[in-house]
TITIRO-746540 format. One record per residue (C-alpha): residue number from 0; x, y, z; residue in three letters. Coordinates in nm, 3 decimals. Layout:
<rs>
{r NUM, {X, Y, Z}, 'ALA'},
...
</rs>
This chain:
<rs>
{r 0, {24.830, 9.821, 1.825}, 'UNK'},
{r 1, {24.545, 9.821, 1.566}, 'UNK'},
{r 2, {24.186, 9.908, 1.740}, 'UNK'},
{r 3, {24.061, 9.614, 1.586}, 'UNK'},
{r 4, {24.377, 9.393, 1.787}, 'UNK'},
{r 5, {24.262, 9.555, 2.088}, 'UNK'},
{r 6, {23.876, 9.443, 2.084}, 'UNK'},
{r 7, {23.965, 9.089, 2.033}, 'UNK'},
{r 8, {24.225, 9.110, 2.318}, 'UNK'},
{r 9, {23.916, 9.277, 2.580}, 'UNK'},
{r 10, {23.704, 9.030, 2.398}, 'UNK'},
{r 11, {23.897, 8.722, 2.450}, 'UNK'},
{r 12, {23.972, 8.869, 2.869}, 'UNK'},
{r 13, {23.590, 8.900, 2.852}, 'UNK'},
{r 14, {23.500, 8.551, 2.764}, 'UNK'},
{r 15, {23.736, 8.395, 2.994}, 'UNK'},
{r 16, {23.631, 8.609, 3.268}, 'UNK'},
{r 17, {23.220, 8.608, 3.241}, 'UNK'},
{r 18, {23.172, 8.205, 3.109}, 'UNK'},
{r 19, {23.531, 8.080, 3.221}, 'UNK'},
{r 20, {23.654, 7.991, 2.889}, 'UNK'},
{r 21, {24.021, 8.009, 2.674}, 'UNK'},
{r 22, {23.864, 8.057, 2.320}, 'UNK'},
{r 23, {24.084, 8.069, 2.005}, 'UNK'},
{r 24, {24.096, 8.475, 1.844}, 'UNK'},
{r 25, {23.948, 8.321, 1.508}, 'UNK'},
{r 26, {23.632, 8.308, 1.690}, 'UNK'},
{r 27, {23.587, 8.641, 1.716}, 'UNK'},
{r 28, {23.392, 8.805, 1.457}, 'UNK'},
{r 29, {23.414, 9.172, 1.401}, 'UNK'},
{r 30, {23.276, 9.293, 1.094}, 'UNK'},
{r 31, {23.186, 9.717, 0.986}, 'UNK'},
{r 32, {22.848, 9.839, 1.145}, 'UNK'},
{r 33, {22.564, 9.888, 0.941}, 'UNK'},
{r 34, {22.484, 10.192, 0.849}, 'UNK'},
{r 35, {22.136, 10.200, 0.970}, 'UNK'},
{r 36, {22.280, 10.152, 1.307}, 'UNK'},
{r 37, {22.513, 10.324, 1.564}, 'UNK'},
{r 38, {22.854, 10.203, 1.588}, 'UNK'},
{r 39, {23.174, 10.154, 1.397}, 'UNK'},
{r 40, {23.226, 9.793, 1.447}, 'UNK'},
{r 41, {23.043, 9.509, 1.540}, 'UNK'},
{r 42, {23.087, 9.211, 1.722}, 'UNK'},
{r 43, {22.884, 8.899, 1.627}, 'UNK'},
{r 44, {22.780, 8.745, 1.935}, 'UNK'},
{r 45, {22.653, 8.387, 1.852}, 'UNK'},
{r 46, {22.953, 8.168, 1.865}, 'UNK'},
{r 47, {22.975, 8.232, 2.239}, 'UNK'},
{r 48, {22.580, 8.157, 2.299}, 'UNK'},
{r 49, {22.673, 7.789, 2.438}, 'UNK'},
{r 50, {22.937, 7.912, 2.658}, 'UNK'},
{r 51, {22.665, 8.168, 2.795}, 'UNK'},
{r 52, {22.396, 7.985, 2.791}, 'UNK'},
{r 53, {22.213, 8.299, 2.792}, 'UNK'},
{r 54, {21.971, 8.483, 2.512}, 'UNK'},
{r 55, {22.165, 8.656, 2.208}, 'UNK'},
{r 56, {22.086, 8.976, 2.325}, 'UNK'},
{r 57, {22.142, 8.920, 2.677}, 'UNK'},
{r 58, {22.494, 8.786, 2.623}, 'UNK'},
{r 59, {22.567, 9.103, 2.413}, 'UNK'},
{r 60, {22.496, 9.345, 2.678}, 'UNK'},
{r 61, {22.715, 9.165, 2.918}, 'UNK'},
{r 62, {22.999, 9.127, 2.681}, 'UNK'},
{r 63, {22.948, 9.532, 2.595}, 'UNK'},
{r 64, {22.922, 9.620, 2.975}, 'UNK'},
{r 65, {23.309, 9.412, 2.984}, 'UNK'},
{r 66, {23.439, 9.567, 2.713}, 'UNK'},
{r 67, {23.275, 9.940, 2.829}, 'UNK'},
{r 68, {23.450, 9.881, 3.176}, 'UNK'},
{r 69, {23.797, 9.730, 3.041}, 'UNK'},
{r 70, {23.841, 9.830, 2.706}, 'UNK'},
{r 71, {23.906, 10.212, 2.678}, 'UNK'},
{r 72, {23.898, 10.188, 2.275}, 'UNK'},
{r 73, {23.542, 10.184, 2.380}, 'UNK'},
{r 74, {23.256, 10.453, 2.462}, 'UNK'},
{r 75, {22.972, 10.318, 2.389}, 'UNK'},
{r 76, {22.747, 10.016, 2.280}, 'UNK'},
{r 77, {22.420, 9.921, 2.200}, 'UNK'},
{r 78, {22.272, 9.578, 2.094}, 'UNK'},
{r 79, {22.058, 9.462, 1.827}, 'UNK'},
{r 80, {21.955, 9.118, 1.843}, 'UNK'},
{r 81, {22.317, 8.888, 1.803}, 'UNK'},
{r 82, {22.538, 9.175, 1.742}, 'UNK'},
{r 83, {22.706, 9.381, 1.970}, 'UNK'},
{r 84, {22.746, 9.779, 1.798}, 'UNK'},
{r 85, {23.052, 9.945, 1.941}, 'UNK'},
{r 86, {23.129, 10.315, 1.907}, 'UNK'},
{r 87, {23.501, 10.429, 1.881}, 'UNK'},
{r 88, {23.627, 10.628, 2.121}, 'UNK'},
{r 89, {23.781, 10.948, 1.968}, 'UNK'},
{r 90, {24.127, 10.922, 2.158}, 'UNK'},
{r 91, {24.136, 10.600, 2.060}, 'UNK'},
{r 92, {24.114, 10.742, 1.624}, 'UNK'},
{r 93, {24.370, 10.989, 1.771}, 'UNK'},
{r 94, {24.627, 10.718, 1.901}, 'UNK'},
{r 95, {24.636, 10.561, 1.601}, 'UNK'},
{r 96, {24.633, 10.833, 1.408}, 'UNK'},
{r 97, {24.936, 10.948, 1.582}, 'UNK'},
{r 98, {25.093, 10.626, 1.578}, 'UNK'},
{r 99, {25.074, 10.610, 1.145}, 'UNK'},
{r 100, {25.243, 10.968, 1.187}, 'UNK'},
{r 101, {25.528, 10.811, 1.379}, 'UNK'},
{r 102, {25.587, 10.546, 1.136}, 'UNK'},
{r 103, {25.916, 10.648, 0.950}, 'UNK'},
{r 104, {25.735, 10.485, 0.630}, 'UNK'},
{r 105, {25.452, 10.757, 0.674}, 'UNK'},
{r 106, {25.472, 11.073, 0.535}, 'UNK'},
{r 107, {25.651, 11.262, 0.225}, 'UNK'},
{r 108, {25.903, 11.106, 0.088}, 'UNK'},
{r 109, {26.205, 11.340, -0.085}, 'UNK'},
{r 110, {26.235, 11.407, -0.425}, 'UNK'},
{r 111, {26.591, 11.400, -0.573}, 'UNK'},
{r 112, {26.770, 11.354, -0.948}, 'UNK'},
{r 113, {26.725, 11.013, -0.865}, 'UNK'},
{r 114, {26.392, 11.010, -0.885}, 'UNK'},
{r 115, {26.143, 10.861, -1.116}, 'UNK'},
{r 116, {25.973, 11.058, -1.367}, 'UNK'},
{r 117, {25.584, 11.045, -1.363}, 'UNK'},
{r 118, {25.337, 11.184, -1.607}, 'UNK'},
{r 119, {25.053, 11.186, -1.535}, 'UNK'},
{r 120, {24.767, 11.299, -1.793}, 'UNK'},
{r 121, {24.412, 11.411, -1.717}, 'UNK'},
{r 122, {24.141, 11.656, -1.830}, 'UNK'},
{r 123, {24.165, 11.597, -2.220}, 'UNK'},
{r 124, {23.892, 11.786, -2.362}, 'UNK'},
{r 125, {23.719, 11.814, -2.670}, 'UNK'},
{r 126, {23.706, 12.176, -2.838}, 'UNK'},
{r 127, {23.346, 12.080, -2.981}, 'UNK'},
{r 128, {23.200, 12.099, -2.621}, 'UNK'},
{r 129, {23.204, 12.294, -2.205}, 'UNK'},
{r 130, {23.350, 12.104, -1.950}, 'UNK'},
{r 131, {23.128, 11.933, -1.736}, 'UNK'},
{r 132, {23.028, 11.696, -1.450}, 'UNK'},
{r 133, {23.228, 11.445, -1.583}, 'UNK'},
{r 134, {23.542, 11.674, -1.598}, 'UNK'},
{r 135, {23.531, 11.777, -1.251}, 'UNK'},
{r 136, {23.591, 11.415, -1.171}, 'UNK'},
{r 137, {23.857, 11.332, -1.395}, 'UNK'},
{r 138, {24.037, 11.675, -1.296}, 'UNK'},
{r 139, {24.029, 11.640, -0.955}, 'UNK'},
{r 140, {24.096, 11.256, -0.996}, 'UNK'},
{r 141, {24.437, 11.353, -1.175}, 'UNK'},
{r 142, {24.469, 11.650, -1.016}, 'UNK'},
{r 143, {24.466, 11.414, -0.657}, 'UNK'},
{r 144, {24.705, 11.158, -0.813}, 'UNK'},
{r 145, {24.956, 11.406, -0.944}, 'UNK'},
{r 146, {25.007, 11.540, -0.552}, 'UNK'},
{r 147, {25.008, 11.129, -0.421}, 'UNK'},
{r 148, {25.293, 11.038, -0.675}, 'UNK'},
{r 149, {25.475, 11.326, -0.551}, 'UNK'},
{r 150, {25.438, 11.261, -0.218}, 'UNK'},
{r 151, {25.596, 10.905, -0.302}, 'UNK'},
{r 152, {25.890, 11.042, -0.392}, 'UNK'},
{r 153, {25.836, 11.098, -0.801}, 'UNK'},
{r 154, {25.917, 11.400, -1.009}, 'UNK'},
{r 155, {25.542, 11.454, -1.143}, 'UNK'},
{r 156, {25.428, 11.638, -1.506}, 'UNK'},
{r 157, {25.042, 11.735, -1.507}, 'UNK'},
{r 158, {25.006, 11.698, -1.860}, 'UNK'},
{r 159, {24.647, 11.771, -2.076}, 'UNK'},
{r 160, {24.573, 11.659, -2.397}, 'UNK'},
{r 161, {24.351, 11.920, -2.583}, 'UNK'},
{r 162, {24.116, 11.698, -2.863}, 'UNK'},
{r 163, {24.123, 12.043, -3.132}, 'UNK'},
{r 164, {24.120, 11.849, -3.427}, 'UNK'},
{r 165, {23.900, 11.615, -3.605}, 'UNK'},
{r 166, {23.522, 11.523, -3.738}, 'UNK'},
{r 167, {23.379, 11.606, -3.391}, 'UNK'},
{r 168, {23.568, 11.962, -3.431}, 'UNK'},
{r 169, {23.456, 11.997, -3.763}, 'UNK'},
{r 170, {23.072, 11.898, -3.673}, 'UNK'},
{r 171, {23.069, 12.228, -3.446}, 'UNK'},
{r 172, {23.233, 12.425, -3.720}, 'UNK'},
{r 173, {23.004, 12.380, -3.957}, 'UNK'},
{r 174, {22.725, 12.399, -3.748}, 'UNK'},
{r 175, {22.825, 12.765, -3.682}, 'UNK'},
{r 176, {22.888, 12.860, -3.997}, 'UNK'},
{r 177, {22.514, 12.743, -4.129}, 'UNK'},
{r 178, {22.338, 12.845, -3.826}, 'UNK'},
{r 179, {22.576, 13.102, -3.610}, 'UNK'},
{r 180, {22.455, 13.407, -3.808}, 'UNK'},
{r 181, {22.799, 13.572, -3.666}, 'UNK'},
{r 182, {22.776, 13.426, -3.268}, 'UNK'},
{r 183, {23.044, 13.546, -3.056}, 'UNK'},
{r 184, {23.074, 13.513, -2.666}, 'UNK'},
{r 185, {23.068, 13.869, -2.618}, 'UNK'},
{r 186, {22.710, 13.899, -2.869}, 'UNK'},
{r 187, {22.576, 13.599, -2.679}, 'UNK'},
{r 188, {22.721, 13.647, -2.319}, 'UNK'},
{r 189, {22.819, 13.312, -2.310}, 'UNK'},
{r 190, {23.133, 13.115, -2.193}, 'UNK'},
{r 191, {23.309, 13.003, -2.516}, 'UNK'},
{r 192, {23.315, 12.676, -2.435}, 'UNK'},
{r 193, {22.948, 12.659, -2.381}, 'UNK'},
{r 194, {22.880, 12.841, -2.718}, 'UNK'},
{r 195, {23.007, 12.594, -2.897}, 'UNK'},
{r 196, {22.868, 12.315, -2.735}, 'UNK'},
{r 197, {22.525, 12.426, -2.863}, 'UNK'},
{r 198, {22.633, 12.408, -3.211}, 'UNK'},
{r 199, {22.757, 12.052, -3.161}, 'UNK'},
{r 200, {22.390, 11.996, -3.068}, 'UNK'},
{r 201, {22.245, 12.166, -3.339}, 'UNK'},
{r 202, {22.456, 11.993, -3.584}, 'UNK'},
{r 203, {22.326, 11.657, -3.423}, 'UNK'},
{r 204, {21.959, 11.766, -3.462}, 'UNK'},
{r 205, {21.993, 11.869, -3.830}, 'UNK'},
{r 206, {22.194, 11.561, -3.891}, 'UNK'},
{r 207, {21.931, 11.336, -3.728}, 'UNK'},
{r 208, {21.683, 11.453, -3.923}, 'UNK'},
{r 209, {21.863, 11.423, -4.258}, 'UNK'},
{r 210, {21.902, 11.054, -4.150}, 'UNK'},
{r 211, {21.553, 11.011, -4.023}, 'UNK'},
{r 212, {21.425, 11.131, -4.376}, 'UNK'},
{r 213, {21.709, 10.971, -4.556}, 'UNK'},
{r 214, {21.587, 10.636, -4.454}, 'UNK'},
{r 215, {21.235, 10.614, -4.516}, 'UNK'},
{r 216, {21.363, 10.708, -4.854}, 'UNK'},
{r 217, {21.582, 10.405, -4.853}, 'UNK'},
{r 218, {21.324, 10.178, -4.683}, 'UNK'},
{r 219, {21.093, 10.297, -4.943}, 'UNK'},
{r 220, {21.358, 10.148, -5.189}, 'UNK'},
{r 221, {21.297, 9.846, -5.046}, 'UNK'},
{r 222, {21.618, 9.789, -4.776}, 'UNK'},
{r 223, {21.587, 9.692, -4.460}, 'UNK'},
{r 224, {21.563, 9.915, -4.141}, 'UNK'},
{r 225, {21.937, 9.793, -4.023}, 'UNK'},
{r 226, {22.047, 9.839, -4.404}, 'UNK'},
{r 227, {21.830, 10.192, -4.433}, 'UNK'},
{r 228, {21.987, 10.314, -4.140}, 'UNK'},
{r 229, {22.315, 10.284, -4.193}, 'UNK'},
{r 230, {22.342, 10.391, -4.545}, 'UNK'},
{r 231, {22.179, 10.725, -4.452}, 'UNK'},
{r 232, {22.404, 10.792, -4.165}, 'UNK'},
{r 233, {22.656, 10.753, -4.425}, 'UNK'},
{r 234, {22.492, 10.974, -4.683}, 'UNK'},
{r 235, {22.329, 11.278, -4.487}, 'UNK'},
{r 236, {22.470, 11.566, -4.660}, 'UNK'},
{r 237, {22.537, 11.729, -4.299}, 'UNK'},
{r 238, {22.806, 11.429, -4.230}, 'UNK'},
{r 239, {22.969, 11.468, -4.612}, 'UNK'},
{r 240, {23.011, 11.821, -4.525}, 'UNK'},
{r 241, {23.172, 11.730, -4.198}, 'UNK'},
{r 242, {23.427, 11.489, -4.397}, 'UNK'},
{r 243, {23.489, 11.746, -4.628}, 'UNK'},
{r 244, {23.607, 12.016, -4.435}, 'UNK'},
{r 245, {23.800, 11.809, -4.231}, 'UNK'},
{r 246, {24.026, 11.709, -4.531}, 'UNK'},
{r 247, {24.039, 12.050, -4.594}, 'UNK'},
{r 248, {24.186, 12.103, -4.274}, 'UNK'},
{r 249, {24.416, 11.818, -4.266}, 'UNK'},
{r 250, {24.486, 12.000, -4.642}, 'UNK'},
{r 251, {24.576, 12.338, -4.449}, 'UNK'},
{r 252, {24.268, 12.526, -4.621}, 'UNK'},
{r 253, {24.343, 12.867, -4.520}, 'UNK'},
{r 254, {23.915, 12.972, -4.463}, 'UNK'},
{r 255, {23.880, 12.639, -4.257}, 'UNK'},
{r 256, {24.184, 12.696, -4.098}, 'UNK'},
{r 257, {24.064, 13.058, -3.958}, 'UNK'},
{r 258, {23.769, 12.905, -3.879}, 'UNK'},
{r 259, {23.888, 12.659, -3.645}, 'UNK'},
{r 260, {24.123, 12.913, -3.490}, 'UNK'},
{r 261, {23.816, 13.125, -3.402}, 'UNK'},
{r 262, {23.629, 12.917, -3.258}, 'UNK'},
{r 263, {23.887, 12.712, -3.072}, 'UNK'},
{r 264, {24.026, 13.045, -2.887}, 'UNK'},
{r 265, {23.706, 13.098, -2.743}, 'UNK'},
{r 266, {23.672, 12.762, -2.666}, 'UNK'},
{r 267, {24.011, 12.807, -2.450}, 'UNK'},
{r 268, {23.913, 13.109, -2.244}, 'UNK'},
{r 269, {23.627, 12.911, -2.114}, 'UNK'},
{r 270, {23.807, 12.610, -2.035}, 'UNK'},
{r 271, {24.055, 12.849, -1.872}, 'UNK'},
{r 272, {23.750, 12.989, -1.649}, 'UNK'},
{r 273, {23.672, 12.657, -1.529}, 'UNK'},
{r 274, {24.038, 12.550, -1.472}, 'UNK'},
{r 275, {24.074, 12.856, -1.220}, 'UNK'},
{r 276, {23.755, 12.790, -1.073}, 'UNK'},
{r 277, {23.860, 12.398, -0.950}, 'UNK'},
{r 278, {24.200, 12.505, -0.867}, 'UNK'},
{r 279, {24.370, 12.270, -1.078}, 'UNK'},
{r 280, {24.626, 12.351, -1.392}, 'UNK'},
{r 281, {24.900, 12.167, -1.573}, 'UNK'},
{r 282, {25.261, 12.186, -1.640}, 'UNK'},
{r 283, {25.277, 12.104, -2.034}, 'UNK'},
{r 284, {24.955, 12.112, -2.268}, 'UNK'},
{r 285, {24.956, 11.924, -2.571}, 'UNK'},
{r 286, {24.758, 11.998, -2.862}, 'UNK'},
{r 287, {24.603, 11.713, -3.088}, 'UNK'},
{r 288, {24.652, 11.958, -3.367}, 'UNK'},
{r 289, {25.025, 11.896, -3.351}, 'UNK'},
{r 290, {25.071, 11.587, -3.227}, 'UNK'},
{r 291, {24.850, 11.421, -3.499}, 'UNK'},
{r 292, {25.085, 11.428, -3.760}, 'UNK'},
{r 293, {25.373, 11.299, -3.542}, 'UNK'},
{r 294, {25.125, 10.996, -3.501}, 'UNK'},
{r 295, {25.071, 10.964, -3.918}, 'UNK'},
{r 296, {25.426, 10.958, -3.906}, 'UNK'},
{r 297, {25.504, 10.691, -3.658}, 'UNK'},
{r 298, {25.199, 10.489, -3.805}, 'UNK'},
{r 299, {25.403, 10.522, -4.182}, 'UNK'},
{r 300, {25.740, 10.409, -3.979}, 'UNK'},
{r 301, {25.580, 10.122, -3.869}, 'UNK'},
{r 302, {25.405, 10.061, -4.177}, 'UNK'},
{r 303, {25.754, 10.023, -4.366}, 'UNK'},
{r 304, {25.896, 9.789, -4.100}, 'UNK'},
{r 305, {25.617, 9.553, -4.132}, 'UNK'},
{r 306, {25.429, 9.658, -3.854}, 'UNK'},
{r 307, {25.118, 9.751, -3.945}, 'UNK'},
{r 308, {24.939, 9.671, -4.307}, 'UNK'},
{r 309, {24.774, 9.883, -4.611}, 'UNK'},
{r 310, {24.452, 9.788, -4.705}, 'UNK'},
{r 311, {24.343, 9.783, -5.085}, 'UNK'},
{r 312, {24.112, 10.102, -4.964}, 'UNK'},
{r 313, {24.452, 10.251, -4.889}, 'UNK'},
{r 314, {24.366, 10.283, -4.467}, 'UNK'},
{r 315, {24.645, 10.124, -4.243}, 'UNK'},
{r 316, {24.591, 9.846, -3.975}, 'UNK'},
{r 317, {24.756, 9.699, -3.682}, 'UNK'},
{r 318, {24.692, 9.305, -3.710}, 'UNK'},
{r 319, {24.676, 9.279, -3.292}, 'UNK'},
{r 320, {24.504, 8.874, -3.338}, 'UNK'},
{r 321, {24.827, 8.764, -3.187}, 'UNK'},
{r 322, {24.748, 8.953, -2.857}, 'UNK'},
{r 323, {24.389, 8.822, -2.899}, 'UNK'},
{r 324, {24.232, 9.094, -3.027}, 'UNK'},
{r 325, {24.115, 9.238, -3.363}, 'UNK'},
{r 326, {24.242, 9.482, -3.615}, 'UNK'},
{r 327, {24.236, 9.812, -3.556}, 'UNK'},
{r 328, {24.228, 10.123, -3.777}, 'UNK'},
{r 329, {24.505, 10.326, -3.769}, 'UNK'},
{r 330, {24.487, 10.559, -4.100}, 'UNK'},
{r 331, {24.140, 10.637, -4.303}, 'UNK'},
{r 332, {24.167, 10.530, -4.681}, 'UNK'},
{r 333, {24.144, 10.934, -4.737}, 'UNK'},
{r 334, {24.487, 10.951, -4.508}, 'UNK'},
{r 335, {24.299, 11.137, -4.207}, 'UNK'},
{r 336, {24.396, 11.004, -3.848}, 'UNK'},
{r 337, {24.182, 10.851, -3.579}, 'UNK'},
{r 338, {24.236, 10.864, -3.201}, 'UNK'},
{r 339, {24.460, 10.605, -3.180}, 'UNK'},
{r 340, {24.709, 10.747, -3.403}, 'UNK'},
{r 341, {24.656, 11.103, -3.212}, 'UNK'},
{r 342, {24.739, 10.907, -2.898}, 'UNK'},
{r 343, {25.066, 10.779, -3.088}, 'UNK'},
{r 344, {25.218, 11.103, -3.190}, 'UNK'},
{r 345, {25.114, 11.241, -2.857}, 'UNK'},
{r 346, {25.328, 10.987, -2.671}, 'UNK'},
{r 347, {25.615, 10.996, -2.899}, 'UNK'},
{r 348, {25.659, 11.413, -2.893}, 'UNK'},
{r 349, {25.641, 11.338, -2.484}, 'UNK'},
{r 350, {25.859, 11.090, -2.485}, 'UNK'},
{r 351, {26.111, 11.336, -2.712}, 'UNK'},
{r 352, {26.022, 11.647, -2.440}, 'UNK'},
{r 353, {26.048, 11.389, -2.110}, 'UNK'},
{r 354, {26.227, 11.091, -1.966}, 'UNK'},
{r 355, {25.970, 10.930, -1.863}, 'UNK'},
{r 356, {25.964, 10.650, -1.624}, 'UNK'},
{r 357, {25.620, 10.613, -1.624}, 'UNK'},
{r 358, {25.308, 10.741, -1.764}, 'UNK'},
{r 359, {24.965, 10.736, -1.656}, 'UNK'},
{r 360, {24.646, 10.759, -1.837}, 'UNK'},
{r 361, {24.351, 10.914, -1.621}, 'UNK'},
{r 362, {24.061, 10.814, -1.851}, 'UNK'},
{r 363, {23.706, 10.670, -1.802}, 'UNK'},
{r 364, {23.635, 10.261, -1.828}, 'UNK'},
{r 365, {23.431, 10.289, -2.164}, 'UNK'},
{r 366, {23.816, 10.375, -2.300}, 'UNK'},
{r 367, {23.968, 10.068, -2.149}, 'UNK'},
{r 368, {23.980, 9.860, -2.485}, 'UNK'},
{r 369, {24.129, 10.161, -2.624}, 'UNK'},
{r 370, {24.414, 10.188, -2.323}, 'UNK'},
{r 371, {24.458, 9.825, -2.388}, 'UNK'},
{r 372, {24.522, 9.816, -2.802}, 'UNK'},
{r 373, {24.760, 10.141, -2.705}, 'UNK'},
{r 374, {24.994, 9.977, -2.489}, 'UNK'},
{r 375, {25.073, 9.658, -2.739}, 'UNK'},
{r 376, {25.126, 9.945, -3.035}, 'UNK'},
{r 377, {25.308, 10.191, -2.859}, 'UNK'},
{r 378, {25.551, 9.869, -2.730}, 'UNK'},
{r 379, {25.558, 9.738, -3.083}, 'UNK'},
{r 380, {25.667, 10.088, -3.192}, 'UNK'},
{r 381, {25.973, 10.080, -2.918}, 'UNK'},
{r 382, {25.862, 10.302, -2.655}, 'UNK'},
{r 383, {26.051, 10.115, -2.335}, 'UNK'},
{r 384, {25.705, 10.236, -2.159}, 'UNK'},
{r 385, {25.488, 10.138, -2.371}, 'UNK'},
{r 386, {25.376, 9.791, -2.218}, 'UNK'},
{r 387, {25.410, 9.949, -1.887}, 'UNK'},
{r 388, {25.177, 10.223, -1.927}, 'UNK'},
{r 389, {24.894, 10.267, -1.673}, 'UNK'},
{r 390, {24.505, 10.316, -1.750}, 'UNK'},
{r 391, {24.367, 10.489, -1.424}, 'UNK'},
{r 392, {24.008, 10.419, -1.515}, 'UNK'},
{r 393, {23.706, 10.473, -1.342}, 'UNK'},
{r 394, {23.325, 10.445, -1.356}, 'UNK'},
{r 395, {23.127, 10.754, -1.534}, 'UNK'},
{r 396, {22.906, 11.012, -1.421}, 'UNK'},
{r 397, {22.576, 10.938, -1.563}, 'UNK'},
{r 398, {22.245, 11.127, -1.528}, 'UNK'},
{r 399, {21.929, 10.924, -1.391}, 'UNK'},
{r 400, {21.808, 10.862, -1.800}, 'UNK'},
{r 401, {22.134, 10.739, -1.888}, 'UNK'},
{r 402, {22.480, 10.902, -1.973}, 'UNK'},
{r 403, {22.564, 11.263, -2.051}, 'UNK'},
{r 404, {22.587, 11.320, -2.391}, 'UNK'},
{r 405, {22.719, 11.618, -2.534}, 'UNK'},
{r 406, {22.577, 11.612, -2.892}, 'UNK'},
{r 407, {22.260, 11.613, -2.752}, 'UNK'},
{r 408, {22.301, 11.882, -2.486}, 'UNK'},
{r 409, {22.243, 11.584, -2.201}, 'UNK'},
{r 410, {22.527, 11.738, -1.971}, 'UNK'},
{r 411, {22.536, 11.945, -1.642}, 'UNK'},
{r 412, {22.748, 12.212, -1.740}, 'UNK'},
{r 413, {23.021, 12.406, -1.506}, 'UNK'},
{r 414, {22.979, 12.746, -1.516}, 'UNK'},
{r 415, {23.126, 13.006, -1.281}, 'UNK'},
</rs>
């Protein structure tokens, strides 16, 4: 029996026995003690104030001295006011404790061929920045979720999602190849990782300023500060640069390319530090370099069967107003890919690699929109667990000023 079934039974023996009356168990209030007090539930005394006739607080220490004497769940008590503060006895956390572990539903449950096959996705990095606070969470949050869906029963894959591509990628890059003068972990004594986080930052400082200058110049001109500011964020020669070299690598440039392999492999032995520090690891890593043009080609299939639409720019859209939503970019008028159509060819190669029966997402809440548009393309596109997908989202790790932000060097970093 539940501790919480037991109170109300002393309680209910108590009443009838002090003040002589039957009263129904939906009188009986028990609610969770507050923490500024001793106890680990409390009983609201004032419904049984008429049958007393006795002060609140005198009532409560009679009905406490009852339940001490009769109710062994019981050790102790103490009264504030109308509310009666009881503490737990610990053999009575132990019964029940060993009472779950009887339960034939309790416990690990096998794992056979039978068995449904569970991915389950965390980490996901970026190779323009260290892992930090907000990593530990997610990795330990996947980490934890991998071993509970086993324990149900489900074949498990701890899968990862390495972000190695793209204009944040590139932003780094060419941040070390103004500024770097030749920067290496071993030069620097640095964790990789953490190296070339602070040319992310310095490529956000140089490009603020560019855009700071850019649009006095424009106001000057006579636009408007909303106008101003978003034509030099545009414009900054830093951000041009960044587009640039990531057609080139999209284009297979062979310097870029060397570049990126650099700089990424350092980036990797530093996330590999921190990985062996938490204790947690994965059984398949997936690489957004790969998997992007798996997603170009998916978005093209779809664009031929009338799925998605061109643009007289030349970018492809999904049209999601049906589903109450807006359209969403799937392909940049220069043919480069956003997330979304990373996330595509990611799913599809897993899907090709894995039978999956499910797949989970383990992704902060300011990605929920994106978790959202996923599942109705990924269904359109024919995955049968597309629609079905699950979003484990939680709340993120901000810093008293605000959130972490890792192009401005905002971020408590992990370091071994």
């Amino acid at each position: 029996m539940k501790i919480e079934s037991r109170i109300s039974e002393a309680v209910l023996a108590a009443v009838k026995e002090l003040y002589g009356q039957d009263v129904p168990e939906l009188m009986i209030q028990l609610q969770k003690t507050k923490s500024e007090f001793e106890g680990n539930l409390t009983l609201v005394v004032f419904p049984f104030l008429k049958m007393s006739k006795k002060k609140p607080e005198d009532t409560a220490q009679e009905l406490g001295e009852y339940l001490l004497a009769h109710c062994n769940v019981i050790a102790k008590f103490n009264v504030v006011k109308g509310f009666l503060n009881l503490v737990i006895a610990p053999a009575a956390w132990i019964a029940l404790l060993n009472d779950i572990n009887a339960d034939e539903w309790f416990g690990e449950k096998p794992i056979t061929d039978a068995s449904p096959l569970v991915m389950v996705e965390y980490s996901s990095p970026n190779t323009n920045k260290p892992l930090h606070l907000g990593h530990v969470r997610n990795n330990l949050l996947g980490w934890s979720l991998a071993k509970i869906m086993e324990a149900n029963g489900n074949k498990v894959v701890k899968t990862n999602i390495v972000n190695d591509r793209g204009i944040h990628i590139c932003k780094s890059m060419l941040a070390w190849k103004k500024w770097g003068n030749g920067a290496t972990p071993e030069s620097t004594g640095k964790k990789g990782d953490h190296l070339i986080g602070d040319y992310y930052v310095a490529f956000d400082q140089h490009y603020r300023a560019e855009c700071k200058a850019l649009a006095e110049q424009f106001r000057a001109e006579g636009l408007s500060e909303d106008e101003a500011e978003k034509r030099a964020k545009d414009e900054a020669p830093l951000i041009k640069e960044a587009h640039e070299m990531l057609v080139k690598w999209e284009q297979g440039d062979k310097e870029v390319r060397a570049l990126w392999k650099m700089m990424n492999d350092w980036v990797y032995e530093g996330f590999d530090e921190t990985y062996k520090m938490m204790g947690v690891g994965f059984d398949k890593i997936y690489y957004e370099s790969d998997t992007y043009l798996e997603g170009k080609a998916k978005v093209e299939e779809g664009l031929k069967k009338g799925l998605f639409f061109r643009k007289p720019d030349g970018s492809v859209w999904a049209d999601l107003s049906d589903e109450g939503l807006d359209q969403k970019l799937l392909l940049r008028a220069d043919g480069t890919s956003v997330y979304m159509t990373q996330d595509i060819g990611t799913a599809d190669m897993r899907f090709k690699d894995y039978s999956i029966d499910q797949m989970i997402y383990v992704v902060g809440n300011e990605q929920n929109y994106h978790f959202q548009v996923l599942s109705i393309l990924l269904d359109r596109l024919g995955f049968k667990w597309g629609k079905e997908l699950v979003h484990f989202s939680y709340g993120m790790v901000e810093l008293p000023n605000g959130k972490m932000k890792s192009r401005e060097g905002t971020v408590w970093m992990l370091t071994n």
